[in-house]
N, C-alpha and C positions, 0 to 999 in steps of 0.2 A: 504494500500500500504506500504510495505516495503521498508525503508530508512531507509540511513549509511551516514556522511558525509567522506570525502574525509579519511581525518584523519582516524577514527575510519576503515577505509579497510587496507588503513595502514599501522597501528598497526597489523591489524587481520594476513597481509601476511607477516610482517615484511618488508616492503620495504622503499625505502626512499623519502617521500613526496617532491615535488617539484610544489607549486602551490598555492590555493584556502584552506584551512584545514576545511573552514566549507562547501564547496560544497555539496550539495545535490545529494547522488546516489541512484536511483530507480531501477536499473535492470543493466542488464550485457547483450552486444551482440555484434557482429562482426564491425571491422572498420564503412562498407557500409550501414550498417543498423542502426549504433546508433545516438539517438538524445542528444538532449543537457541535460538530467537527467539521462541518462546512461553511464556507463565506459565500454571502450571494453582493447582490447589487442593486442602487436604485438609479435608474438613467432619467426616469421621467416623473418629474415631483406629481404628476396625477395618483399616481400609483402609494403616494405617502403613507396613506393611511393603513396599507400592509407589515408598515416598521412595528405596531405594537402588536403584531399577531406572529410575527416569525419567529423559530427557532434559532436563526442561526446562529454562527458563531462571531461572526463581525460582518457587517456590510459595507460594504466600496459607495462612497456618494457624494454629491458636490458640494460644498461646503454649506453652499442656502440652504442645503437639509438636515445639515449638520447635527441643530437644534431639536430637530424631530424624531433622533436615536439616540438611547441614553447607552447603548452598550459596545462593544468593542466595534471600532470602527475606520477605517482608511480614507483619509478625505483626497479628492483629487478633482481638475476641473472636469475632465470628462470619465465619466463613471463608465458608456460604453464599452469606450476603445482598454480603460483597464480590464473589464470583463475580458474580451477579447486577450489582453495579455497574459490574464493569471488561466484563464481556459486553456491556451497554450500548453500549460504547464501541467496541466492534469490531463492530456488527451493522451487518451488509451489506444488508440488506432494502432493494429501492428505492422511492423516496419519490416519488411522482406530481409533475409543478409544477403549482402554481395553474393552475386554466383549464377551459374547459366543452370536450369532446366533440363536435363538429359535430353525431354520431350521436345524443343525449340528446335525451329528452322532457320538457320541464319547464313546469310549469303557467305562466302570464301573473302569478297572485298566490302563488308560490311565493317566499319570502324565502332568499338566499343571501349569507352572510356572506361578506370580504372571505379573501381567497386561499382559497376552496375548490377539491378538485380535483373534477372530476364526469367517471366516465369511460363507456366508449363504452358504447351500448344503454342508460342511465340511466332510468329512470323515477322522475318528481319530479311530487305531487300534487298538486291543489289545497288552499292552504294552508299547505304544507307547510314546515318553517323547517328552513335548515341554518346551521348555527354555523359562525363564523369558522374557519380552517384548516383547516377538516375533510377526508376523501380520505372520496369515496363509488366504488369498484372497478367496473366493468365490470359488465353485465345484473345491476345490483343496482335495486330497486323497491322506492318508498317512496311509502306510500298519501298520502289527503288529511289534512290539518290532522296531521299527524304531524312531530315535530322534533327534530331532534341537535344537541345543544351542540357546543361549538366542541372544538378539537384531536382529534376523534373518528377514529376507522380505519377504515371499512366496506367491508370484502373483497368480492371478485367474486362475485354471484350471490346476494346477500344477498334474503330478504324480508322486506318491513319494512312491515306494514300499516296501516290507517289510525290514528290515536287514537291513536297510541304515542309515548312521552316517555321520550325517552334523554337523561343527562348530559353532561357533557363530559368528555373523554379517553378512552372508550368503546372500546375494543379487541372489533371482532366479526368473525367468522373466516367461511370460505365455506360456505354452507348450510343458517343460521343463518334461522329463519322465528318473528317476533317477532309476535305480535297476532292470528293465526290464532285458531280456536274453539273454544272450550270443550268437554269432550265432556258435552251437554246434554243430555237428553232427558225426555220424559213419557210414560208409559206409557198409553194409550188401550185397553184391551181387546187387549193383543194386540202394537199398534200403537206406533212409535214418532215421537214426534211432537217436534220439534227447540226447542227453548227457544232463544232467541235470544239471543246473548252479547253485550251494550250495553256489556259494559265495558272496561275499554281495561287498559295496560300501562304505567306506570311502571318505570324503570331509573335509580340514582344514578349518580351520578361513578367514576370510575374504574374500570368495573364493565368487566371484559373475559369474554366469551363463544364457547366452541370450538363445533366445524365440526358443521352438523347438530344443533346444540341446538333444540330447539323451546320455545317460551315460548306461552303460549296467554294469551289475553286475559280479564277477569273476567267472570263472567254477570251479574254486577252492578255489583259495585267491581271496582275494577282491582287486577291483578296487580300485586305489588310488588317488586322487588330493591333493594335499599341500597347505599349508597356501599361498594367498593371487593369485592364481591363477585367470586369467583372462580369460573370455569364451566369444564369440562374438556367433550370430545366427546361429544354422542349423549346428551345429557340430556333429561330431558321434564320440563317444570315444565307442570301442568296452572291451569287456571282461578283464580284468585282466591286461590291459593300469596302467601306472605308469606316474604320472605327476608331475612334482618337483615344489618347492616353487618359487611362482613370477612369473612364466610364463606364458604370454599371445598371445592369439589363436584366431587368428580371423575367421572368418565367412565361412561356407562351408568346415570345414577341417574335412579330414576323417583319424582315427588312427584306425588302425589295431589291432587284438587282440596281449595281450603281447609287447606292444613296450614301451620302457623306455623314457620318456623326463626329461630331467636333469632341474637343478635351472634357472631362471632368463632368459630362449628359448624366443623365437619372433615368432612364428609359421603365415606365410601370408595367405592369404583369397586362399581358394581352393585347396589348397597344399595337397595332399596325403604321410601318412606315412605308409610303409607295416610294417606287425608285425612281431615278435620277435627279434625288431631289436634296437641301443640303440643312443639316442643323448644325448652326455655329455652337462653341463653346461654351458651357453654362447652364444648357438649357436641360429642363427637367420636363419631361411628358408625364401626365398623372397615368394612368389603370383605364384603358380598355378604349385610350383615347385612335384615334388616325389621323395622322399626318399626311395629309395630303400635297401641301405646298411646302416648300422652303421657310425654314426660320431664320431668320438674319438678327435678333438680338435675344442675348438670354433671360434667361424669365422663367415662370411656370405658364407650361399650356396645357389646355383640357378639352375634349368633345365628348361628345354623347350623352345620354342624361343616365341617371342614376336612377334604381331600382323604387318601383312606390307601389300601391296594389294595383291587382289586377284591373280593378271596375274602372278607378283612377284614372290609370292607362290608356285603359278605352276611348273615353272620355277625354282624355288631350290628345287623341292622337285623331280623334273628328276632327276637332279643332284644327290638326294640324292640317290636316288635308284642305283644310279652309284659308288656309293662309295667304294661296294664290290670289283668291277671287276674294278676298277683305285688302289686300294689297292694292287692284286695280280698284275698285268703290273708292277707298280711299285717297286714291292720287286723283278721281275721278269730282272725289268733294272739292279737293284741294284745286283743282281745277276754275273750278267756277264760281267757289270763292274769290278766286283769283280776278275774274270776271266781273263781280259783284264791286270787287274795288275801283274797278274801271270807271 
């Protein structure tokens, strides 16, 4: 079992102890669940009134809440991103050791850096380069001349096609299909006739990708994500997609071929982006929104409307369809009022 005292967390997150310094901490979990050998956390003062009902053994929180816990406690500005640090420290996830697989297939000019793990059913390409420490997981496939930087994580079942250029530290989760095709075509009379996708797939550093994401490869140039990108479940990034550094994208989002995302975007769970179109830096899209046109300054933007009853529903959506022909009446008043001035 892994233990830290009160102290030694800390230090780790830089915060300022207020309490017990040899406390015993065994694990990290939420207000409602922690016992008295756990620390948990308060990020968001809505949530305060959980401090007089917890077990735990200290809680991480900002110092304006400071007042609101009388018991062992770590102040720090931001309470999350400590979360985030001391969880570090208790994640149980096991770690592969260095060493190849009996079972793996791996090309003769295939380049493998020093302790990598390669695990069983592997496929490794020709050409293909793996970085130093790397863990590539169980029937994961990795085409030819395709390569991962060092300290990289590649979960079990991963595809990973040929041309594709992953950085290092690279977190990709199972089910993940990186360099697949463009969706291409040319219309022949009728007839669909397949454009060939030549281009490959660039990914920066620290860029971690959830289960089932698809990344497609350029039809010309290559598909891009930037250092330290964020990918949530069951995303689609199509063809020749441009994705800026920092930016994180949650779950079910669909980007179109050719669409630009600038630095440090917020992209919400379902949100549709159509292509060739460009969002500058900054910009955060809420949950279930579409972007249809270019955004040129950052901001929060939002469409669609939000869930109300059914009957409700009904009921403004008459309305809506009346919107044309209240429109023309309307310019139609305005008209002859106009008149009346005369």
């Amino acid at each position: 079992m892994t233990s830290y005292t009160l102290e030694k967390l800390a230090q780790h997150i830089g915060g300022e102890l207020q309490g017990a310094a040899d406390c015993p901490i065994e694990g990290i979990t939420s207000l409602a669940q922690a016992g008295p050998k756990q620390i948990s956390f308060l990020s968001d003062s809505k949530l305060r009134s959980e401090l007089a009902s917890t077990h735990a053994a200290a809680v991480i929180l900002s110092p304006d809440d400071a007042a609101a816990y009388a018991g062992n406690k770590i102040l720090i500005a931001n309470p999350y991103l400590a979360f985030a640090q001391v969880a570090a420290l208790f994640d149980r996830r096991p770690i592969p050791s260095p060493g190849i697989h009996e079972s793996a297939s791996i090309a003769k000019d295939a380049e493998l850096g020093e302790n990598v793990s390669i695990g069983p059913f592997v496929t490794i390409g020709n050409g293909a380069r793996i970085g130093a420490g790397s863990v590539i997981g169980p029937n994961t496939s990795i085409g030819n001349d395709s390569e991962i930087g060092e300290d990289s994580q590649i979960a079990a079942g991963v595809q990973i096609y040929h041309g594709v250029r992953i950085g290092n530290r690279a977190i990709i989760h199972s089910g993940v299909v990186i360099g697949s095709d463009g969706f291409g075509f040319a219309n022949d009379q009728g007839r669909w006739i397949k454009i060939p996708q030549i281009g490959g797939v660039e990914i920066g550093d620290d860029v971690e990708i959830g289960a089932n994401t698809t990344i497609d490869r350029g039809a010309l140039e290559n598909t891009r994500i930037g250092n330290g990108v964020k990918m949530d479940n069951q995303i689609q990034v199509a063809h020749n997609v441009q994705i800026g550094e920092h930016t994180a994208i949650a779950g079910c989002v669909g980007i179109a071929g050719s669409a630009k995302i600038g630095r440090f975007c917020g992209i919400g769970g379902g949100a549709g982006i159509l292509g060739h179109l460009e969002i500058t830096d900054g910009v955060q899209v809420t949950a279930m929104s579409l972007v249809t046109k270019s955004i040129k300054d950052p901001g929060v933007y939002s469409s669609g409307t939000s869930v109300e009853p059914s009957k409700q529903w009904h009921k403004n959506y008459a309305r809506f369809r009346q919107l044309d022909e209240m429109a023309r009446r309307i310019k139609t008043l305005e008209q002859r009022l106009e008149k009346n001035k005369e």
